[in-house]
N, CA, C and O atoms as CSV, one atom per row, in Angstrom:
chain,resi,resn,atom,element,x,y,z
A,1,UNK,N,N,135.302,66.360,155.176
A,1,UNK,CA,C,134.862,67.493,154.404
A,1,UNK,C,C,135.855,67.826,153.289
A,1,UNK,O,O,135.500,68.457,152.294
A,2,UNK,N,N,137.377,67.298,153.511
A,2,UNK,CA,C,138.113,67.937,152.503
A,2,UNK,C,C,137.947,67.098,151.348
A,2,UNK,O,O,138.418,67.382,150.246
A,3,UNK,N,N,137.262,66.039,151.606
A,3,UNK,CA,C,137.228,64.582,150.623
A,3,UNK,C,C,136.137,65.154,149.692
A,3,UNK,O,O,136.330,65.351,148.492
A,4,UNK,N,N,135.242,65.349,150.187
A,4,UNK,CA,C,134.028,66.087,149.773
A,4,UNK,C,C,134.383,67.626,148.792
A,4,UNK,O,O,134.142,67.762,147.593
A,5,UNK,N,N,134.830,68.363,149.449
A,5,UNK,CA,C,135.269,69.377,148.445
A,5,UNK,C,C,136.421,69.180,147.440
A,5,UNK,O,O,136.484,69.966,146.495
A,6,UNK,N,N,137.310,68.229,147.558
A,6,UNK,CA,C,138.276,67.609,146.568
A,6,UNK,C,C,137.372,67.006,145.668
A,6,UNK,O,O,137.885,66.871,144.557
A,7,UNK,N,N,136.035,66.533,145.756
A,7,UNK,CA,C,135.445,66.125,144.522
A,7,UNK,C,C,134.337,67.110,143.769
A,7,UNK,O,O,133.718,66.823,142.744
A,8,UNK,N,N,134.226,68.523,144.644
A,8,UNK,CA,C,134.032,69.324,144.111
A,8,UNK,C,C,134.465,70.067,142.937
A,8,UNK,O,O,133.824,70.618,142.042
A,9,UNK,N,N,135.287,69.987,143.085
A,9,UNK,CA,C,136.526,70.393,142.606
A,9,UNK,C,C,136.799,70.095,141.444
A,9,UNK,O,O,137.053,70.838,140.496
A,10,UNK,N,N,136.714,68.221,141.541
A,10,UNK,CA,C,137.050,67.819,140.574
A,10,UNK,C,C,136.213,67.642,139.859
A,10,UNK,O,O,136.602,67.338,138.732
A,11,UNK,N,N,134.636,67.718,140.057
A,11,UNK,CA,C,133.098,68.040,139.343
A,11,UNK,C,C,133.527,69.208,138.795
A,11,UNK,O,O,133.813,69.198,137.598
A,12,UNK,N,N,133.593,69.850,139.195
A,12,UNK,CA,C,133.437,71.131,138.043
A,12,UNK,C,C,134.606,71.821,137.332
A,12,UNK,O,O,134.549,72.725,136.497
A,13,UNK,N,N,135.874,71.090,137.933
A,13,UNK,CA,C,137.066,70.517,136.268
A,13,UNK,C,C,136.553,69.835,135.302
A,13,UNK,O,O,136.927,69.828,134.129
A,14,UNK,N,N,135.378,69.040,135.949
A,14,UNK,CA,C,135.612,67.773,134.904
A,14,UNK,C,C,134.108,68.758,133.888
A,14,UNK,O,O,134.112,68.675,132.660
A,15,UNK,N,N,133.158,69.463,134.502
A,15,UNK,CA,C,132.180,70.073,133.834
A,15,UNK,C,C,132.768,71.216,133.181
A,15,UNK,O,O,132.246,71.416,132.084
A,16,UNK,N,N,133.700,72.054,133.490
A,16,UNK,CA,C,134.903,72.783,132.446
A,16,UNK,C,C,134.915,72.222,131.518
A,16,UNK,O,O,134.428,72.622,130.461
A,17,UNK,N,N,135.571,70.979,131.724
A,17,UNK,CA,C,136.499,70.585,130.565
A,17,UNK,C,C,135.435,69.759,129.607
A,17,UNK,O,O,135.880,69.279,128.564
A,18,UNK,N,N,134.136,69.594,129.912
A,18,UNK,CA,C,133.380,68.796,128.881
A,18,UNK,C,C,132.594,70.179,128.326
A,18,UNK,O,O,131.874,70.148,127.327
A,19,UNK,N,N,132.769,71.064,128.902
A,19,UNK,CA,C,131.786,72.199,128.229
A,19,UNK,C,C,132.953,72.455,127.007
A,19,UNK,O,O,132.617,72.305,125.832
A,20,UNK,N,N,134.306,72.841,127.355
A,20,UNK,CA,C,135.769,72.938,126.475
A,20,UNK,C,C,135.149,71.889,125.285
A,20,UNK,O,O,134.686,72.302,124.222
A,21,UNK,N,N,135.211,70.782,125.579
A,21,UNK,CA,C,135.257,69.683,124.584
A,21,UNK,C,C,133.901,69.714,123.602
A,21,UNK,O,O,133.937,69.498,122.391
A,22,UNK,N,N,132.526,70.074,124.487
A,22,UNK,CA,C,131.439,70.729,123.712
A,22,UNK,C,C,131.722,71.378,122.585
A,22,UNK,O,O,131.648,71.116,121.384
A,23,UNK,N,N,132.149,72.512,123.400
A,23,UNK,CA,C,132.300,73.873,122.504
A,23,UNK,C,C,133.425,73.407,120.462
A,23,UNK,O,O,133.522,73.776,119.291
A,24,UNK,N,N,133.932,72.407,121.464
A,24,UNK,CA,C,135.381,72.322,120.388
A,24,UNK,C,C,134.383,70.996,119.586
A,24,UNK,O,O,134.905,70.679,118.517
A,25,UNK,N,N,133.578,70.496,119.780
A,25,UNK,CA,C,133.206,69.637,118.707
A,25,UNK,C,C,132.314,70.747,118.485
A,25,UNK,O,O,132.382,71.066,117.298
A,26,UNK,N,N,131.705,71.292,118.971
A,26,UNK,CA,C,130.607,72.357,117.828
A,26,UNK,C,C,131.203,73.336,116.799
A,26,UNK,O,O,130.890,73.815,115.709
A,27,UNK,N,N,131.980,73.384,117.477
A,27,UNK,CA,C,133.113,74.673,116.106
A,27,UNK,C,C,133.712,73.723,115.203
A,27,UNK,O,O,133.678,74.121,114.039
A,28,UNK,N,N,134.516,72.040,115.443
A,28,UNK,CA,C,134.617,71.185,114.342
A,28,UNK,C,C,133.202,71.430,113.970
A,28,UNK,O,O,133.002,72.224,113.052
A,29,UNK,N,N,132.387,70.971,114.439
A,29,UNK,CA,C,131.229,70.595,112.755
A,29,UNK,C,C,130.661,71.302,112.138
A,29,UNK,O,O,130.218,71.004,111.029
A,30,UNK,N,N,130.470,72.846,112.892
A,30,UNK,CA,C,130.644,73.751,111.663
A,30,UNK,C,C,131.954,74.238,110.684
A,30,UNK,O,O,131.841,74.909,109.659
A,31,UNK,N,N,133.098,73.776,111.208
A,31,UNK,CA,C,133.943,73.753,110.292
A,31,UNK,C,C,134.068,72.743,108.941
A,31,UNK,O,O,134.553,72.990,107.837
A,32,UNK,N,N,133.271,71.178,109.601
A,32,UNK,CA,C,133.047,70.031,108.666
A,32,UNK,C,C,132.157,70.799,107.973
A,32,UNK,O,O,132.473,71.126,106.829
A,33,UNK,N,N,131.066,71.172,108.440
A,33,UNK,CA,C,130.077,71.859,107.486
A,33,UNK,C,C,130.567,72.927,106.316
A,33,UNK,O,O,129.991,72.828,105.232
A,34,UNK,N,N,131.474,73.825,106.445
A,34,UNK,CA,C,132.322,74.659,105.699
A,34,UNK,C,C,132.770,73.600,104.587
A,34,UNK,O,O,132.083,73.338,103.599
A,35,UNK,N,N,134.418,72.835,104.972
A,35,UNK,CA,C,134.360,71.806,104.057
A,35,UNK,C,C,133.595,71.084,103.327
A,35,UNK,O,O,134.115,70.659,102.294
A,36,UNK,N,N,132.814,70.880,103.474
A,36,UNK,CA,C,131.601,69.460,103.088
A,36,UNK,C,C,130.907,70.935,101.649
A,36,UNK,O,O,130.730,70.457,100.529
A,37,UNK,N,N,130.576,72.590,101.807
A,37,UNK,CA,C,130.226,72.971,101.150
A,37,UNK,C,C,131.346,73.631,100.078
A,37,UNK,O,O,131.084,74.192,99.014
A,38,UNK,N,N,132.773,73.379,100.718
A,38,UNK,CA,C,133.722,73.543,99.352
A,38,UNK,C,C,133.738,72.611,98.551
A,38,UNK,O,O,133.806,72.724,97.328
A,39,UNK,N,N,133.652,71.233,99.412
A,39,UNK,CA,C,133.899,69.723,98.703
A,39,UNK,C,C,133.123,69.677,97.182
A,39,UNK,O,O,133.636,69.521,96.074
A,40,UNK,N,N,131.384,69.915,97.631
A,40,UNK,CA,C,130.592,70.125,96.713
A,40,UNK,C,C,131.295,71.169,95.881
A,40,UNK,O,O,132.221,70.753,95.185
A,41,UNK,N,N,131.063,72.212,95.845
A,41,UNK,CA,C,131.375,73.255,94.727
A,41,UNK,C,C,132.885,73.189,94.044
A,41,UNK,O,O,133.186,73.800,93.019
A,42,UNK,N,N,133.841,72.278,94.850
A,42,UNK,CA,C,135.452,71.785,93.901
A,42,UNK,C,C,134.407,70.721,92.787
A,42,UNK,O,O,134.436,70.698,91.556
A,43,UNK,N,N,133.461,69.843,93.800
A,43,UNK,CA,C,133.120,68.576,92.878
A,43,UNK,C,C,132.627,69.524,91.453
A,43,UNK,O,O,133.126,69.614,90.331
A,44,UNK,N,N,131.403,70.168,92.093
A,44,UNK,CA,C,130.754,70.936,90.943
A,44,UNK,C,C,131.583,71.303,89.746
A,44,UNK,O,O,131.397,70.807,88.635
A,45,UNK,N,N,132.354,72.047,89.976
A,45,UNK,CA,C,133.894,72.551,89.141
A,45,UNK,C,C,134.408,71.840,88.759
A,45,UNK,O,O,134.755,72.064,87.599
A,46,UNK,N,N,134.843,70.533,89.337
A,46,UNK,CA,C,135.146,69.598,88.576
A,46,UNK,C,C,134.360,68.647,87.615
A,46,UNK,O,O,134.920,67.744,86.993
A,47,UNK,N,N,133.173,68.883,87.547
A,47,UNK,CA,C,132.312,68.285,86.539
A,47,UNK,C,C,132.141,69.005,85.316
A,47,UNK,O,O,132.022,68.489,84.205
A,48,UNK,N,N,132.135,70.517,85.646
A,48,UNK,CA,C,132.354,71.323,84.908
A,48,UNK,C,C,133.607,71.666,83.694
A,48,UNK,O,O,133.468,72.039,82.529
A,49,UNK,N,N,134.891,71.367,84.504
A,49,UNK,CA,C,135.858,71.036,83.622
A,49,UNK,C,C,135.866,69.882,83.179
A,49,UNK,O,O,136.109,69.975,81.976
A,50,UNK,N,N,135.707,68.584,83.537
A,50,UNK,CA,C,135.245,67.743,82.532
A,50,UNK,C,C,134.404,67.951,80.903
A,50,UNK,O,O,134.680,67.703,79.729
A,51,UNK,N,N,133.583,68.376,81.443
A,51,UNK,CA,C,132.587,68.654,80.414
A,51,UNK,C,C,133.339,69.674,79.630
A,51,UNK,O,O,133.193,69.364,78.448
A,52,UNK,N,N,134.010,70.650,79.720
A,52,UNK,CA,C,134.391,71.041,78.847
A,52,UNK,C,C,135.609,70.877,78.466
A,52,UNK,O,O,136.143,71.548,77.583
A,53,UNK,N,N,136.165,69.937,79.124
A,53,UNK,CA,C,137.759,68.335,78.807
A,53,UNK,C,C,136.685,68.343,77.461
A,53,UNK,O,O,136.655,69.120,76.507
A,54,UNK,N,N,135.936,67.324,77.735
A,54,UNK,CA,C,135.377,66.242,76.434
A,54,UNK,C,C,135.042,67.432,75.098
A,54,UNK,O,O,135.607,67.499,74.007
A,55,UNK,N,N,134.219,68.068,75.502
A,55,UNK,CA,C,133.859,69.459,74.780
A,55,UNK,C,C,135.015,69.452,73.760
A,55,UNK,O,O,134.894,68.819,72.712
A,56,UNK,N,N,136.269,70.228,74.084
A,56,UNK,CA,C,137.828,70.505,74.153
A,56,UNK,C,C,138.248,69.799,72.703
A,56,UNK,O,O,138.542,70.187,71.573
A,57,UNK,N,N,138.056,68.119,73.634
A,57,UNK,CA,C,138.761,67.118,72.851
A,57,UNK,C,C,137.895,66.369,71.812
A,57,UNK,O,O,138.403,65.446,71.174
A,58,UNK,N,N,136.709,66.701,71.633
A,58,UNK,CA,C,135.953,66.091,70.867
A,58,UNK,C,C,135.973,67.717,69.594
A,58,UNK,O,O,135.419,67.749,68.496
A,59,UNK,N,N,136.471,68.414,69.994
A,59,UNK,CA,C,136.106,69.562,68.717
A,59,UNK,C,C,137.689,69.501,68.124
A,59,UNK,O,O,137.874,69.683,66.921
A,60,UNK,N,N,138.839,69.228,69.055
A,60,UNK,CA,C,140.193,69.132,68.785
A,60,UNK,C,C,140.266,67.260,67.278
A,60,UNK,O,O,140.827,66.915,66.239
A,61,UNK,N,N,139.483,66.868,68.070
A,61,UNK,CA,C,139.087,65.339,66.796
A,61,UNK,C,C,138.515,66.115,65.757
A,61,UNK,O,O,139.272,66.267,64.799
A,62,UNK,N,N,137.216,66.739,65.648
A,62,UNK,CA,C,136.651,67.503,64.311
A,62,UNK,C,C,137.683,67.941,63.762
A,62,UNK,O,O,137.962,67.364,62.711
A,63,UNK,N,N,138.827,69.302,64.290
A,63,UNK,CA,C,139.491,69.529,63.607
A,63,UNK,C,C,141.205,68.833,63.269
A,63,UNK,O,O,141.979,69.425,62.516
A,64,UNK,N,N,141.526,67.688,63.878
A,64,UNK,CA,C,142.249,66.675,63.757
A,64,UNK,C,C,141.614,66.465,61.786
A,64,UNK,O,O,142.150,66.538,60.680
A,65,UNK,N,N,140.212,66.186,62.330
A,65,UNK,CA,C,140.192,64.981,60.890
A,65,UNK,C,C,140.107,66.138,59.996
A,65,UNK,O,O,140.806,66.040,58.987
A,66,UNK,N,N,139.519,67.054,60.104
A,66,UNK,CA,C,139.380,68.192,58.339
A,66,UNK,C,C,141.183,68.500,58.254
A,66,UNK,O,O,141.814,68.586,57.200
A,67,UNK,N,N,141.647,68.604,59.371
A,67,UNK,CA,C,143.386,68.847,58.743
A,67,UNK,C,C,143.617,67.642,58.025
A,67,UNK,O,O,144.498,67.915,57.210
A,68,UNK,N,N,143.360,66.721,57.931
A,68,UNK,CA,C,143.967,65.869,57.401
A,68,UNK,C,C,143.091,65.290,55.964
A,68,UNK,O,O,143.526,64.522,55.106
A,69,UNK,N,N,141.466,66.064,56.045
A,69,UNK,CA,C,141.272,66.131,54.739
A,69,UNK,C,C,141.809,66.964,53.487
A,69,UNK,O,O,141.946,66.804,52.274
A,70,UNK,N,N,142.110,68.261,54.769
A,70,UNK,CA,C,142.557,69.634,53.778
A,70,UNK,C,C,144.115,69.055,53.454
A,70,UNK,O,O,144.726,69.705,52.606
A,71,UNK,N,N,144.810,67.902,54.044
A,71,UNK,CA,C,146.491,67.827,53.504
A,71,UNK,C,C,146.287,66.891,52.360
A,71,UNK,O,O,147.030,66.935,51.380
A,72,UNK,N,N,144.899,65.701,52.497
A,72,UNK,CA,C,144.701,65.141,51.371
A,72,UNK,C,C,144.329,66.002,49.914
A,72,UNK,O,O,144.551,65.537,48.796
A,73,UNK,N,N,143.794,67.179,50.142
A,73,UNK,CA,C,143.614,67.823,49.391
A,73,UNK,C,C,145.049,68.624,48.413
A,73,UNK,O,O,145.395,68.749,47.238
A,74,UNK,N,N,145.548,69.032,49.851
A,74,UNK,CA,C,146.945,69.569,49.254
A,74,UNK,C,C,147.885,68.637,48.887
A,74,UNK,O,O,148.991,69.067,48.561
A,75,UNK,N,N,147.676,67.407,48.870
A,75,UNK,CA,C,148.613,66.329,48.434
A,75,UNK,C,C,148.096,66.192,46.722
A,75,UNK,O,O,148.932,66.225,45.818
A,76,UNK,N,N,146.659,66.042,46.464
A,76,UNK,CA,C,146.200,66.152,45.101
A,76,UNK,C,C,146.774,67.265,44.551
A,76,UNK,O,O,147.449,67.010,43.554
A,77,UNK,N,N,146.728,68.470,44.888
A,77,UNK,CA,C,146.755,69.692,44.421
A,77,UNK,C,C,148.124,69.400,43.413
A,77,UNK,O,O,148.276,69.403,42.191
A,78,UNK,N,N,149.081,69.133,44.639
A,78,UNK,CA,C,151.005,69.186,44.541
A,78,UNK,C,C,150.841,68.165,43.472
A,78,UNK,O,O,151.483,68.636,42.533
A,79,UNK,N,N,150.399,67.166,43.140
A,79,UNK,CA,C,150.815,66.126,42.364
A,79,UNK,C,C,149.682,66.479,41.142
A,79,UNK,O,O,149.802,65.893,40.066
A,80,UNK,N,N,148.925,67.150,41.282
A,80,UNK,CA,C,148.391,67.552,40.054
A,80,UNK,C,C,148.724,69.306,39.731
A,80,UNK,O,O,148.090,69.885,38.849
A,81,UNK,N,N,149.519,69.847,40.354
A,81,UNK,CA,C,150.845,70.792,39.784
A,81,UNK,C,C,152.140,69.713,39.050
A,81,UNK,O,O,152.524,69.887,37.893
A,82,UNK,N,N,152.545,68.902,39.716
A,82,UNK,CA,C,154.016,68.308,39.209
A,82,UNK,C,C,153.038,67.747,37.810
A,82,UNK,O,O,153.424,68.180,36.724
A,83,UNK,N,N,152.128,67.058,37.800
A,83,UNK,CA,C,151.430,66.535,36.231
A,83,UNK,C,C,151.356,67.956,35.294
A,83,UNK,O,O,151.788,68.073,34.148
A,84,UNK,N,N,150.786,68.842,35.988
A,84,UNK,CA,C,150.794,69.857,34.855
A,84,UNK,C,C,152.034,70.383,34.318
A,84,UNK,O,O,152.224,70.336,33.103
A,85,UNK,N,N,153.190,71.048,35.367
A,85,UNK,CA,C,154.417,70.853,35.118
A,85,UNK,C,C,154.954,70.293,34.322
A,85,UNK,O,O,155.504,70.860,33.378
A,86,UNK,N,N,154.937,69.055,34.490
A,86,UNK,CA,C,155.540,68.186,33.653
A,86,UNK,C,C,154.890,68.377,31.790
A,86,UNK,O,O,155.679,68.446,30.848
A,87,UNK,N,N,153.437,68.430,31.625
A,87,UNK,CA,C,152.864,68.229,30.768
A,87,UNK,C,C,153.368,70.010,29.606
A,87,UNK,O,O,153.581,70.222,28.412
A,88,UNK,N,N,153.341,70.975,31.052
A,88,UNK,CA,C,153.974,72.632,30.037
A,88,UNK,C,C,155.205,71.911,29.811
A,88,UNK,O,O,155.524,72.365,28.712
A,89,UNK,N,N,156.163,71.034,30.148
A,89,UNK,CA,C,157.677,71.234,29.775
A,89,UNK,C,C,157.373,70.224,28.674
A,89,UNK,O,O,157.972,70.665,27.693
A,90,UNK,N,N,156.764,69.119,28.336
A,90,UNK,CA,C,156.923,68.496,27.450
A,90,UNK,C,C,156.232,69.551,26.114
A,90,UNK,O,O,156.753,69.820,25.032
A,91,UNK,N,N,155.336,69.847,26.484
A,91,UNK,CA,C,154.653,70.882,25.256
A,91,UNK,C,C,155.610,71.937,24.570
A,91,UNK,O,O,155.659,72.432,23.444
A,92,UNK,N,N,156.341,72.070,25.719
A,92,UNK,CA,C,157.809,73.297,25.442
A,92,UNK,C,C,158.268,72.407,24.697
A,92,UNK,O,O,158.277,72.634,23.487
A,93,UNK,N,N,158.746,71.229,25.167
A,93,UNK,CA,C,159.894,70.816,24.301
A,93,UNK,C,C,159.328,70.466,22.900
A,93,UNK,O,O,160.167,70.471,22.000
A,94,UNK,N,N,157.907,70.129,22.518
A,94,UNK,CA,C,157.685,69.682,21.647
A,94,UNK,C,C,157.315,70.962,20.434
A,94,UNK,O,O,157.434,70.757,19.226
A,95,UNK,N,N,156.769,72.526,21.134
A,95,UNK,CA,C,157.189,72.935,20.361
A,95,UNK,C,C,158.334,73.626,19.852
A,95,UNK,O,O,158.133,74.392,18.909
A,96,UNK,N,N,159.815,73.469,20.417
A,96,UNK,CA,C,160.800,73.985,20.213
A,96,UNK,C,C,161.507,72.761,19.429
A,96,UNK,O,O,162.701,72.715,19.131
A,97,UNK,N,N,160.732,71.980,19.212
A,97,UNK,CA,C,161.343,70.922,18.251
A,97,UNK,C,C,162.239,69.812,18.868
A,97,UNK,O,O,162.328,68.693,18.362
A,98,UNK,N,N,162.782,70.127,19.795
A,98,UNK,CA,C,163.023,68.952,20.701
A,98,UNK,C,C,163.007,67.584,20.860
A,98,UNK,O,O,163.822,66.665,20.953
A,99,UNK,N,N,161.438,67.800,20.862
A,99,UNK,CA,C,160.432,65.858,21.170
A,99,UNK,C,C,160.055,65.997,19.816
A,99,UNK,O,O,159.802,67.028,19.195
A,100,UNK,N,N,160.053,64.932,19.477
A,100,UNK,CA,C,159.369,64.859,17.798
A,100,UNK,C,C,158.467,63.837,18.489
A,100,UNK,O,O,157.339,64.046,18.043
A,101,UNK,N,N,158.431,62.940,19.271
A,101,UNK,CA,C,157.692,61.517,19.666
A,101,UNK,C,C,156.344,62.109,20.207
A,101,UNK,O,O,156.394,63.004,21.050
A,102,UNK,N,N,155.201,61.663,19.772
A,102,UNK,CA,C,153.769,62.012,21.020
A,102,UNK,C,C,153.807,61.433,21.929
A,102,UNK,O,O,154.654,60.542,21.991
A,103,UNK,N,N,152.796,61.692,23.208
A,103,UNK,CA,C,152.628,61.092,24.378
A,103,UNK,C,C,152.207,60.208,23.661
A,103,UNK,O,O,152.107,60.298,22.437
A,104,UNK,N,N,151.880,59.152,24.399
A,104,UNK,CA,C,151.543,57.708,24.526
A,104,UNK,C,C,150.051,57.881,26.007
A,104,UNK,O,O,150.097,57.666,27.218
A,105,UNK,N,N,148.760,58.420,24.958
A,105,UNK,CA,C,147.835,58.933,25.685
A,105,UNK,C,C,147.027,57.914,27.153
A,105,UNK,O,O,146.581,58.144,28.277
A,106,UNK,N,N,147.225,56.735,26.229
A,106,UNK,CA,C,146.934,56.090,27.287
A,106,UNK,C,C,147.588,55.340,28.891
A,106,UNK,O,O,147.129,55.018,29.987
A,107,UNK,N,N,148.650,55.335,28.325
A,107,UNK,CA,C,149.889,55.508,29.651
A,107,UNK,C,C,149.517,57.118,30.245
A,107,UNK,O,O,149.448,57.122,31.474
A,108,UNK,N,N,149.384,57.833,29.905
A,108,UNK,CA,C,149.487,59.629,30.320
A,108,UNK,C,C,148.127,59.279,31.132
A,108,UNK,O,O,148.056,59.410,32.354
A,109,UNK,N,N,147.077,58.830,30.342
A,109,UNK,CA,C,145.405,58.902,31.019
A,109,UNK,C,C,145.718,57.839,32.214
A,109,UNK,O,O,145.152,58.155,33.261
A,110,UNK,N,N,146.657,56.405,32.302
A,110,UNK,CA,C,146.552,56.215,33.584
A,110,UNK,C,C,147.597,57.018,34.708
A,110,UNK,O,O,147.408,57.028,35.924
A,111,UNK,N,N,148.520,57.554,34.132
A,111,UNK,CA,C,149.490,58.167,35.270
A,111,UNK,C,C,148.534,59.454,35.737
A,111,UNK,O,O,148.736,59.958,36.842
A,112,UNK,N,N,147.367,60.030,34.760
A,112,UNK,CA,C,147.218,60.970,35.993
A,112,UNK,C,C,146.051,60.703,36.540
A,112,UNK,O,O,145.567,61.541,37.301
A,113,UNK,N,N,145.014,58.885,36.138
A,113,UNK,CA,C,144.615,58.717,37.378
A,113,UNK,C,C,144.888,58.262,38.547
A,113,UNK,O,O,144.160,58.013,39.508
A,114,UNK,N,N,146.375,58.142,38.337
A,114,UNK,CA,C,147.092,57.199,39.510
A,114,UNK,C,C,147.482,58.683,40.212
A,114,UNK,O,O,147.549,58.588,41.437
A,115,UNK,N,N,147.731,59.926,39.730
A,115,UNK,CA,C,148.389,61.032,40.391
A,115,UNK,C,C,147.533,61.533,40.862
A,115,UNK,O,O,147.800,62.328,41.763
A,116,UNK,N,N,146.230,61.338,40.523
A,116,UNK,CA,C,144.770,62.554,41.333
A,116,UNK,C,C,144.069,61.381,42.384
A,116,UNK,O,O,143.085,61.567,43.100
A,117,UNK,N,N,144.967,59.974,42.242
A,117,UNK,CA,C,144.142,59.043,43.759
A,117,UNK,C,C,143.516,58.307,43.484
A,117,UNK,O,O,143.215,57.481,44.346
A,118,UNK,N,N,142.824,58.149,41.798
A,118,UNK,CA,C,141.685,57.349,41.531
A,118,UNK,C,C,141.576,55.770,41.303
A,118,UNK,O,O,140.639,54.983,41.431
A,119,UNK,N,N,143.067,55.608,40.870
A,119,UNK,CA,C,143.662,54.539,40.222
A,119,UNK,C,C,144.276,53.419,41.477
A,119,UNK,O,O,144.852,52.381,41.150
């Protein structure tokens, strides 16, 4: 009889401990289930910042390239100030008597299409 109730015993340790082990995989997989619905909504978010990565860097290129039309611009500007510059000081000098010599128009007509880019 004690053989008999020693496996009593150990029946319903062993039905304890699988109800324990039940219980503890049912609370994991609603915990997997928790995870599995952050996983999605990090993914989500992360598709989201992508999209507005590319967004970002594709409007950062638009204005990449107009800066560098607007410096081509300001590069004409500066070198067609130093031509004009140059052209008030010779006029100064020529009427303060200075230069007696004229430009040499056609050297002048290519230096300032070489100074405005065209040449």
């Amino acid at each position: 009889m004690t053989e008999l109730a020693n496996l009593k015993v150990k029946y319903h340790s062993m039905v304890e401990r699988h109800a324990t082990l039940l219980a503890q995989h049912t609370m994991l997989q609603d915990e997997h289930g928790v995870l599995e619905g952050q996983h999605d909504g990090v993914r989500d978010m992360l598709a989201l910042l992508q999209n507005k990565y590319k967004w970002l860097f594709r409007e950062y290129c638009d204005l990449a390239q107009e800066q560098t039309k607007l410096q081509i611009v300001v590069m004409r500007q500066e070198k067609e100030i130093e031509r004009l510059k140059m052209l008030y000081e010779d006029q100064l000098a020529l009427k303060k008597g200075k230069r007696k010599k004229r430009r040499d128009w056609a050297a002048w007509w290519a230096e300032w299409k070489r100074g405005m880019g065209f040449a």
